[in-house]
Biopython code that builds the backbone (N, CA, C, O; Angstrom):
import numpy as np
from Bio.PDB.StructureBuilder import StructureBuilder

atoms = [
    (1, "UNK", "N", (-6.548, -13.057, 11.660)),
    (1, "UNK", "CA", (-6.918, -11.687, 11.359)),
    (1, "UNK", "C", (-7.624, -11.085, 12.565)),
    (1, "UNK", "O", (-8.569, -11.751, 12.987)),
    (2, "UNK", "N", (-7.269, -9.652, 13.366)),
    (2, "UNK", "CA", (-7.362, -9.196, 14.011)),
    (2, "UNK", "C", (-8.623, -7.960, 13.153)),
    (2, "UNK", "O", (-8.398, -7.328, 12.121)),
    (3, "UNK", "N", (-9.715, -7.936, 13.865)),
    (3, "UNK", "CA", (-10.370, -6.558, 13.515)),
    (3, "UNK", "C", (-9.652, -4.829, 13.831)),
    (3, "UNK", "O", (-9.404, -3.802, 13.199)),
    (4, "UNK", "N", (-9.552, -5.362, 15.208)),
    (4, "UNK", "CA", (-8.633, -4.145, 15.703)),
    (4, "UNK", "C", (-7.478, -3.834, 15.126)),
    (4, "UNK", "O", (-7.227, -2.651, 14.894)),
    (5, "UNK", "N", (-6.807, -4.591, 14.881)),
    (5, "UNK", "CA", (-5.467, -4.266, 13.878)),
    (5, "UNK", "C", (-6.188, -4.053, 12.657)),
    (5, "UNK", "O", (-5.913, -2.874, 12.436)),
    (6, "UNK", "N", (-6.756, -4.340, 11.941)),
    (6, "UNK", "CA", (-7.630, -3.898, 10.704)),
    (6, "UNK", "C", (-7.817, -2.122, 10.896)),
    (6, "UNK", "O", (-7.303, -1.170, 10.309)),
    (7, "UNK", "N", (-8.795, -2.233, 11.997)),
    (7, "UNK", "CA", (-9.081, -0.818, 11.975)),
    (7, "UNK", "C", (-8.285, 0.003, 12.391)),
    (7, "UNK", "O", (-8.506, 1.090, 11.859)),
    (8, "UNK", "N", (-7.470, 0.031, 13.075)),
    (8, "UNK", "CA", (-6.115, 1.157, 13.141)),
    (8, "UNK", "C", (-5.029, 0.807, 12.794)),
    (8, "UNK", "O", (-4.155, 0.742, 13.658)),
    (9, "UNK", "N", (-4.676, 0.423, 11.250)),
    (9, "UNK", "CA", (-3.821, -0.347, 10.420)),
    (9, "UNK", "C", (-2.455, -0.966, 11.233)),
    (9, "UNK", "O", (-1.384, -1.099, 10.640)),
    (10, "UNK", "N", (-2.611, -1.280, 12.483)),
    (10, "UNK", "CA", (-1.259, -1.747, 12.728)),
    (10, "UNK", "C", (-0.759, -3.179, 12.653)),
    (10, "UNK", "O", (0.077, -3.693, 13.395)),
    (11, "UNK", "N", (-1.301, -3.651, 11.800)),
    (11, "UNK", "CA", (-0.532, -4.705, 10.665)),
    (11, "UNK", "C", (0.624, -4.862, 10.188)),
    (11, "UNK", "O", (1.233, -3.793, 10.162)),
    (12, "UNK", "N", (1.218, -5.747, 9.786)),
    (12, "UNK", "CA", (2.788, -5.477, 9.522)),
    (12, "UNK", "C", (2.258, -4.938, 7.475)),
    (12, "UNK", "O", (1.296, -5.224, 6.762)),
    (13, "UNK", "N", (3.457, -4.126, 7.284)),
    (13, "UNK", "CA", (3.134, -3.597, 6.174)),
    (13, "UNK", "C", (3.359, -4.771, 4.777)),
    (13, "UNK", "O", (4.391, -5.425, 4.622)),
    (14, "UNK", "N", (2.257, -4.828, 3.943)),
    (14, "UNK", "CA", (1.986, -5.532, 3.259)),
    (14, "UNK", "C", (1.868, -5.249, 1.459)),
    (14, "UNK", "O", (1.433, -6.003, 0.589)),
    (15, "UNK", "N", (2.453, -3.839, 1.350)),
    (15, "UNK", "CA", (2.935, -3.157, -0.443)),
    (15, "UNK", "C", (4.148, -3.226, -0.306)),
    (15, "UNK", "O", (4.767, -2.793, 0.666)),
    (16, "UNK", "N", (4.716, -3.896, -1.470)),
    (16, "UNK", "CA", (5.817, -4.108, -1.563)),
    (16, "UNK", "C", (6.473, -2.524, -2.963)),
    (16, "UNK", "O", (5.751, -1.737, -3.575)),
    (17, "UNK", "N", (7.720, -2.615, -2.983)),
    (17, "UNK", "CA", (7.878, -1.488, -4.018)),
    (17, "UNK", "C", (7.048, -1.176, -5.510)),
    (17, "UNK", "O", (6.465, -0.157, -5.879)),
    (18, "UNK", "N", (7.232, -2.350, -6.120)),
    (18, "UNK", "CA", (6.753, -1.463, -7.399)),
    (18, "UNK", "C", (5.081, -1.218, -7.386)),
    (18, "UNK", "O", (4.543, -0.361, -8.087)),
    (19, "UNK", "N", (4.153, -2.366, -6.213)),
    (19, "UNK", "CA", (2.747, -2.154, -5.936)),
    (19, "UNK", "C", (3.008, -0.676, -5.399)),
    (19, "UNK", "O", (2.033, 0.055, -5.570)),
    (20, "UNK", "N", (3.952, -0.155, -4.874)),
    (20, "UNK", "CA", (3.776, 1.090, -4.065)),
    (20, "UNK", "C", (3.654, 2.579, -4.794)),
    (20, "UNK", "O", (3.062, 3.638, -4.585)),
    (21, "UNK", "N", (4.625, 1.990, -5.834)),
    (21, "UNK", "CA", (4.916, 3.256, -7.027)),
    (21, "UNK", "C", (3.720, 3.298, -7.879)),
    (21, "UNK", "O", (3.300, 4.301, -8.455)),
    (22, "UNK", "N", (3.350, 2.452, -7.900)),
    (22, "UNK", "CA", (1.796, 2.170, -8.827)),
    (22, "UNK", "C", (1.160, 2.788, -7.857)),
    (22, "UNK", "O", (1.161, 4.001, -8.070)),
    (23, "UNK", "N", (0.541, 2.457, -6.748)),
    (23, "UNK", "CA", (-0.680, 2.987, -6.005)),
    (23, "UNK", "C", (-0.180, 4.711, -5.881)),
    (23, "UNK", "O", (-0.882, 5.657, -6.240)),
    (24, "UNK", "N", (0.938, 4.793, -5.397)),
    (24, "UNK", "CA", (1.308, 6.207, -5.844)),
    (24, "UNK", "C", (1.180, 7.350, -6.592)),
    (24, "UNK", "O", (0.960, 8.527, -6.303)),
    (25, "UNK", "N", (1.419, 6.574, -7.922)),
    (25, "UNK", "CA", (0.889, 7.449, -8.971)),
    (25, "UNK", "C", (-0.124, 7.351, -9.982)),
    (25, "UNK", "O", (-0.240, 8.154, -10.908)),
    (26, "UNK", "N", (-0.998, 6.156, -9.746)),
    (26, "UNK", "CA", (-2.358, 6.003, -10.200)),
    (26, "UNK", "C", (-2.970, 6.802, -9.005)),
    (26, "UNK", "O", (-3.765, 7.487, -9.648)),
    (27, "UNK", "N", (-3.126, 7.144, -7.839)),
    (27, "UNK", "CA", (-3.529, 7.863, -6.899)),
    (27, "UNK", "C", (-3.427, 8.860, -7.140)),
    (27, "UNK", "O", (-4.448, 9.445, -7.501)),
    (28, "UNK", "N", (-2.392, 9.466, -7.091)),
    (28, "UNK", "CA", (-2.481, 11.169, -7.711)),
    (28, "UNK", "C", (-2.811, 11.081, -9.139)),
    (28, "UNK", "O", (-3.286, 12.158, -9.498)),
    (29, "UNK", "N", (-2.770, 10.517, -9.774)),
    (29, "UNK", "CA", (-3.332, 10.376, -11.481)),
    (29, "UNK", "C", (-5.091, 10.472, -11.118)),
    (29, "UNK", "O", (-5.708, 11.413, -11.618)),
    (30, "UNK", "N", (-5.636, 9.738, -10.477)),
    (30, "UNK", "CA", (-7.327, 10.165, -9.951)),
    (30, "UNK", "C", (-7.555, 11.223, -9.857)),
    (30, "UNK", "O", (-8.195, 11.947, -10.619)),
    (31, "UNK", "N", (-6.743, 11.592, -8.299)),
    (31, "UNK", "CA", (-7.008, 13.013, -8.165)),
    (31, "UNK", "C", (-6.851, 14.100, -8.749)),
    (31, "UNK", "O", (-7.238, 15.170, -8.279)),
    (32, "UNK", "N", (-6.156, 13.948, -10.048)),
    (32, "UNK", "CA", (-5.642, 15.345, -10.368)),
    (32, "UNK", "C", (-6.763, 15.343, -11.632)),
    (32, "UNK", "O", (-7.174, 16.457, -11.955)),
    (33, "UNK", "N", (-7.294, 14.166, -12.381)),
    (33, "UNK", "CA", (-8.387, 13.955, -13.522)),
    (33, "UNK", "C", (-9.363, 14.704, -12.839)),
    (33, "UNK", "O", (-10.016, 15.655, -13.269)),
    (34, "UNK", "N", (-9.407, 13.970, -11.300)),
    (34, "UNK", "CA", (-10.934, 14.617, -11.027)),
    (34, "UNK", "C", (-10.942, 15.789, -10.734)),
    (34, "UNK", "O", (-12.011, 16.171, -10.259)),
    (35, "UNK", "N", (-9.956, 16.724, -10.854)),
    (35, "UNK", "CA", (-9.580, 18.298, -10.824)),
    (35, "UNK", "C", (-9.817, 19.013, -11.974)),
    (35, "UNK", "O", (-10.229, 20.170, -12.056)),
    (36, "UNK", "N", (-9.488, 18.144, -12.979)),
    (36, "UNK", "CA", (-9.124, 19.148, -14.271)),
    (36, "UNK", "C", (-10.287, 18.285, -15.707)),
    (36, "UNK", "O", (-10.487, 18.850, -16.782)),
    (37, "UNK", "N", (-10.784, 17.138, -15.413)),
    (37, "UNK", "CA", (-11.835, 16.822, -16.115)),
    (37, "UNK", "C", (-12.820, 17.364, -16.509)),
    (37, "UNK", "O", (-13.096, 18.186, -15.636)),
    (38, "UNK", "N", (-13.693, 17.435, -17.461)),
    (38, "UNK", "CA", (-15.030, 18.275, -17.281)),
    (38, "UNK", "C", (-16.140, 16.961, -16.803)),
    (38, "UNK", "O", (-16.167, 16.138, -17.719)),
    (39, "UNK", "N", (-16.498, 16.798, -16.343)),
    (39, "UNK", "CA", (-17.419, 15.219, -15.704)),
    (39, "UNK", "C", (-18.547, 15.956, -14.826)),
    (39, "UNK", "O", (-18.510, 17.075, -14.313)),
    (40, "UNK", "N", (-19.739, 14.814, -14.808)),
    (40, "UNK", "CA", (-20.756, 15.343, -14.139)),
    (40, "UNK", "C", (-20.373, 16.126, -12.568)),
    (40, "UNK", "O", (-19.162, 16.026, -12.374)),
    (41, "UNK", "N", (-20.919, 16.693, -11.688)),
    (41, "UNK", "CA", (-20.975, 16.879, -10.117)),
    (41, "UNK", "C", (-20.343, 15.971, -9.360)),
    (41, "UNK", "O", (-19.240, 16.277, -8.906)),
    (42, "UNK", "N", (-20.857, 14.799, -9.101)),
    (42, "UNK", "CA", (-20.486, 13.782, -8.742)),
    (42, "UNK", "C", (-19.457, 12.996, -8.696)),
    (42, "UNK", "O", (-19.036, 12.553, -7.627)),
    (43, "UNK", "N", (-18.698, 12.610, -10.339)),
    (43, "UNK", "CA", (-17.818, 12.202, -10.611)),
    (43, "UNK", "C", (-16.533, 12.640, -9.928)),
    (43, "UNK", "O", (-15.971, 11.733, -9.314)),
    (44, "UNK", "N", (-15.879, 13.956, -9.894)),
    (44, "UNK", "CA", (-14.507, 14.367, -9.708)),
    (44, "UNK", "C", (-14.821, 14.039, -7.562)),
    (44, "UNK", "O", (-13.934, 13.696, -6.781)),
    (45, "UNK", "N", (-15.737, 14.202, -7.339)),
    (45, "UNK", "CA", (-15.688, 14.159, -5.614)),
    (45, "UNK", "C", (-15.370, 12.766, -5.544)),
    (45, "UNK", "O", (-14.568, 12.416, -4.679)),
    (46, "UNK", "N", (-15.864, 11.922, -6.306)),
    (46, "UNK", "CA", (-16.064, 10.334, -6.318)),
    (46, "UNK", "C", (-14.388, 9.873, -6.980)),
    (46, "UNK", "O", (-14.084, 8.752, -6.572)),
    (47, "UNK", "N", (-13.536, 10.368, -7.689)),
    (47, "UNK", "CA", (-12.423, 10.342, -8.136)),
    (47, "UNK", "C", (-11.463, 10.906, -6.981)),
    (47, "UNK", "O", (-10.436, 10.465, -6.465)),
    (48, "UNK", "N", (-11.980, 11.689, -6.853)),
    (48, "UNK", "CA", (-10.634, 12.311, -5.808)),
    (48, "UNK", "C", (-10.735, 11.430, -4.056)),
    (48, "UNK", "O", (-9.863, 11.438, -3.187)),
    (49, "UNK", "N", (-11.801, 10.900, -4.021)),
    (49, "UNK", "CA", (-11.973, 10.127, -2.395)),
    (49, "UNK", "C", (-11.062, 8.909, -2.945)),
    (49, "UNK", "O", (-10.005, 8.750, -2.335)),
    (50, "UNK", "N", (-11.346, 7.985, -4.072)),
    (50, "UNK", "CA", (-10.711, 7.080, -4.690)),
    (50, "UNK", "C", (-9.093, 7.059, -4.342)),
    (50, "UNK", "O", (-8.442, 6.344, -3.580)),
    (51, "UNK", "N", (-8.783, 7.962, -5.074)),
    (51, "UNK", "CA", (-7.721, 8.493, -5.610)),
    (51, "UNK", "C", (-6.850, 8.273, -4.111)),
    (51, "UNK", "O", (-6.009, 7.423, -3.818)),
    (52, "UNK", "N", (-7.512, 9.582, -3.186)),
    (52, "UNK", "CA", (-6.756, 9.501, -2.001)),
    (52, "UNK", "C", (-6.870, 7.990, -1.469)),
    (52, "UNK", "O", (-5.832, 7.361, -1.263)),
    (53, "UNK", "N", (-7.563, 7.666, -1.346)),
    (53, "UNK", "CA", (-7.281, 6.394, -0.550)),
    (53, "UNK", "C", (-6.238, 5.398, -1.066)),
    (53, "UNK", "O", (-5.448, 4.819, -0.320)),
    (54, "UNK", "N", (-6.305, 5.198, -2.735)),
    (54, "UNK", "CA", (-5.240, 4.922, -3.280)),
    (54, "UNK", "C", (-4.163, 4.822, -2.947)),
    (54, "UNK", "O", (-3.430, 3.848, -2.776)),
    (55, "UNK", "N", (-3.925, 6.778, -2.753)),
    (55, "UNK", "CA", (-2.683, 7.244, -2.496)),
    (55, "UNK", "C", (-2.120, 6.923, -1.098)),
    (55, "UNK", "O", (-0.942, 6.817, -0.756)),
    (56, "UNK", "N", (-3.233, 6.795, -0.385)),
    (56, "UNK", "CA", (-2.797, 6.708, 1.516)),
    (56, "UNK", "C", (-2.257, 5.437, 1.264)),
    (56, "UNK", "O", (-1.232, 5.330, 1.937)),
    (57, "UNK", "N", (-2.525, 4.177, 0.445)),
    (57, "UNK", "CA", (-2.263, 3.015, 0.560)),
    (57, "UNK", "C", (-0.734, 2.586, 0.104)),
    (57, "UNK", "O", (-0.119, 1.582, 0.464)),
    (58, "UNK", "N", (-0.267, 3.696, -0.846)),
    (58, "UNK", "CA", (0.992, 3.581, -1.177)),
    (58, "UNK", "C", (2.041, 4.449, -0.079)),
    (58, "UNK", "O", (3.167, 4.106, 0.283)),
    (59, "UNK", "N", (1.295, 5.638, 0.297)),
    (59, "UNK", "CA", (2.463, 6.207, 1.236)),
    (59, "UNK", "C", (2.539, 5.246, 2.440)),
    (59, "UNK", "O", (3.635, 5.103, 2.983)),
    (60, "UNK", "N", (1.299, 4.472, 2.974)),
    (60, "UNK", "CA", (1.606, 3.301, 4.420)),
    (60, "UNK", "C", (2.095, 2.576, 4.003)),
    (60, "UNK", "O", (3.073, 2.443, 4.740)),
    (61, "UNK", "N", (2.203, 1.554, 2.883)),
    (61, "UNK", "CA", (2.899, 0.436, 2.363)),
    (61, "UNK", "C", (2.089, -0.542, 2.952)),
    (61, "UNK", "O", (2.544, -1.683, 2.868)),
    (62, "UNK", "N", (0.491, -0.352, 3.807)),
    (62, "UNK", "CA", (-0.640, -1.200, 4.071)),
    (62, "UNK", "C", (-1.831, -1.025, 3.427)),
    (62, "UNK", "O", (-2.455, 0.020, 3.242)),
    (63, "UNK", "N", (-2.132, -2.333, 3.048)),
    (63, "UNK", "CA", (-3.570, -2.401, 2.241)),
    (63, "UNK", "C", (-4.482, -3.079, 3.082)),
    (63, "UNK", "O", (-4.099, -4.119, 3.617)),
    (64, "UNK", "N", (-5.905, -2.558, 3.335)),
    (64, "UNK", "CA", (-6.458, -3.675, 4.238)),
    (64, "UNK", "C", (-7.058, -4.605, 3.377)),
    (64, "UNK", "O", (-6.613, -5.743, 3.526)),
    (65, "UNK", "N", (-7.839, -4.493, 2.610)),
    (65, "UNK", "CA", (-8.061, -5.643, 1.198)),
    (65, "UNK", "C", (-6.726, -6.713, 1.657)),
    (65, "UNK", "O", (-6.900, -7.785, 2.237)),
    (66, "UNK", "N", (-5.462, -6.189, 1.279)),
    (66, "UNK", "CA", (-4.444, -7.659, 1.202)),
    (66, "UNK", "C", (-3.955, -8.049, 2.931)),
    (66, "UNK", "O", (-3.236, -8.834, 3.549)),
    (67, "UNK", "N", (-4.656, -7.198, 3.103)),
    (67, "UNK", "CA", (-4.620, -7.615, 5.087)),
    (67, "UNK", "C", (-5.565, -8.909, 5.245)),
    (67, "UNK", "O", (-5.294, -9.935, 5.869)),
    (68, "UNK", "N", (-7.185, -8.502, 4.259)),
    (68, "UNK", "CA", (-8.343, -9.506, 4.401)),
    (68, "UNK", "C", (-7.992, -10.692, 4.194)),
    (68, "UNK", "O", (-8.120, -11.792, 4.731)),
    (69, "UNK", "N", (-7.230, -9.968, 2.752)),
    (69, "UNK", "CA", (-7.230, -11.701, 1.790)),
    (69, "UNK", "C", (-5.666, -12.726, 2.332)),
    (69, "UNK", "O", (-5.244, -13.826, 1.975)),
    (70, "UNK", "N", (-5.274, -11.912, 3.123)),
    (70, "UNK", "CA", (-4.008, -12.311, 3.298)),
    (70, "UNK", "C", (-3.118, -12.766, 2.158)),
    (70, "UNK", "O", (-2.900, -13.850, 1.617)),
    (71, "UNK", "N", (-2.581, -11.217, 1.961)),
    (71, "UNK", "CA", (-1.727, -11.096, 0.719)),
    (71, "UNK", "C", (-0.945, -10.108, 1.133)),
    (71, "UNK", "O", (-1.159, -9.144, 1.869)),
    (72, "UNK", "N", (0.188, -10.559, 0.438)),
    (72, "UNK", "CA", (1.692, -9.279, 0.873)),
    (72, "UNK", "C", (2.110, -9.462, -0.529)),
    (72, "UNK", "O", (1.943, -10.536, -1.108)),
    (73, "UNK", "N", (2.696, -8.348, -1.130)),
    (73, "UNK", "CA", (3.899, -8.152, -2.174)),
    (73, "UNK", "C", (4.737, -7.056, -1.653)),
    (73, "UNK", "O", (5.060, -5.996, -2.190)),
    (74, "UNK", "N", (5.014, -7.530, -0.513)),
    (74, "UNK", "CA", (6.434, -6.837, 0.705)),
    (74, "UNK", "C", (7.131, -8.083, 0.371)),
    (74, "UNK", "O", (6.693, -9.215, 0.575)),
    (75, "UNK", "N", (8.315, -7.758, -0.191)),
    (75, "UNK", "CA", (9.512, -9.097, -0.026)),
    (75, "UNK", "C", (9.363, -9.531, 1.331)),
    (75, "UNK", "O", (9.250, -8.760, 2.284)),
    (76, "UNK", "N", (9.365, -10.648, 1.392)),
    (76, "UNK", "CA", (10.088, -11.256, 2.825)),
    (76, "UNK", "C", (10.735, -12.149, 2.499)),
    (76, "UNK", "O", (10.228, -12.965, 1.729)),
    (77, "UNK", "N", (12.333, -12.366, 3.041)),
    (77, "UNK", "CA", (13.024, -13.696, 2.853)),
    (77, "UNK", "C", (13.423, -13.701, 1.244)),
    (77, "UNK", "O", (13.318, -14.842, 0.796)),
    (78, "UNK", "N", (13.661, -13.165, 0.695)),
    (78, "UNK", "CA", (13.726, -13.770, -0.953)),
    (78, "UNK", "C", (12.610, -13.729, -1.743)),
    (78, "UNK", "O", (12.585, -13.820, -2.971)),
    (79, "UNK", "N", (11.532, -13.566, -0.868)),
    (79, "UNK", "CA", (10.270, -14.463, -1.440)),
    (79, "UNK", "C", (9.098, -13.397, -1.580)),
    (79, "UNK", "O", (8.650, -12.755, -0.630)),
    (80, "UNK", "N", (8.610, -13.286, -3.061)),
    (80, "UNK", "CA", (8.075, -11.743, -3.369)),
    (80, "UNK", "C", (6.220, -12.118, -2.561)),
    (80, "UNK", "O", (5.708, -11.347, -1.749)),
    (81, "UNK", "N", (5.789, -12.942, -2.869)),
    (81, "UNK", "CA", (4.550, -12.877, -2.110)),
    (81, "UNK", "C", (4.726, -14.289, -1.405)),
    (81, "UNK", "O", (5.305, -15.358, -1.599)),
    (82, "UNK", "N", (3.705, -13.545, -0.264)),
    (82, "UNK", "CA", (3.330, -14.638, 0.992)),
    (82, "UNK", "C", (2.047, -14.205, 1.513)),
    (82, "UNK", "O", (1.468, -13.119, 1.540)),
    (83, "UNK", "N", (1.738, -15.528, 1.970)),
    (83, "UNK", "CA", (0.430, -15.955, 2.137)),
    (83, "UNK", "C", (0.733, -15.769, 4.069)),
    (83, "UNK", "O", (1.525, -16.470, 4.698)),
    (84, "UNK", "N", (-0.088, -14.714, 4.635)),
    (84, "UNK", "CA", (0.288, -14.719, 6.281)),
    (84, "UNK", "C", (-0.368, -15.203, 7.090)),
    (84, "UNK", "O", (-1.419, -15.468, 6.508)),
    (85, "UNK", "N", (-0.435, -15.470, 7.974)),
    (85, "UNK", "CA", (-1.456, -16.380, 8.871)),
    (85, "UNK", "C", (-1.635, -15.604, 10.051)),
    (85, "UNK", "O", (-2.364, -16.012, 10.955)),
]
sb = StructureBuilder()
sb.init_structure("model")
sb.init_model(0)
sb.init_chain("A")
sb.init_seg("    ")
for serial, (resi, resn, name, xyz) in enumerate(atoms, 1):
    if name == "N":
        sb.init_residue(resn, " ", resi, " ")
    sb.init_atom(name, np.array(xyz, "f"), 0.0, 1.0, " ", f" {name:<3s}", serial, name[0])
structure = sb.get_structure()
C-alpha cells in the first residue's frame, strides 16, 4: 500500500458492478433525504457530504477503505473478490 496512490486515488479500480449500482444509488438516496427531510440543522449538511462521497465512490469504481483493507469486488480472472498485495 502506497500513501500517495491512496491520496490521489490512482489505484487500480476496486468496485465491482453491482457494489457500484448500490453506492450509486444509496448516494443519491442520502442526498436527496437530506434535501427534502425535515431534520435538525446539522443533519441534511451531514447527509449530503455522506451521500456525495458515497456517490464519488461509485462513479470512480475506487474505494479507499477497500484500497486499506485490501479488498476488490472488481471481477478479475473469473474471480469476484481478491485479496491485492
Amino acid at each position: 500500500m502506497e500513501v500517495r496512490k491512496l491520496a490521489t486515488l490512482s489505484f487500480e479500480k476496486n468496485v465491482g458492478p453491482p457494489d457500484r449500482v448500490f453506492r450509486l444509488l444509496s448516494g443519491a438516496g442520502l442526498m436527496g433525504a437530506g434535501c427534502y427531510l425535515a431534520l435538525p440543522v446539522w443533519a441534511p449538511i451531514v447527509m449530503s457530504v455522506v451521500g456525495l462521497m458515497w456517490f464519488a465512490t461509485g462513479v470512480l469504481s475506487k474505494c479507499s477503505i477497500y484500497y486499506l483493507l485490501g479488498y476488490s469486488t472488481c471481477p478479475v480472472s473469473g474471480q469476484p473478490f481478491r485479496k491485492s498485495t
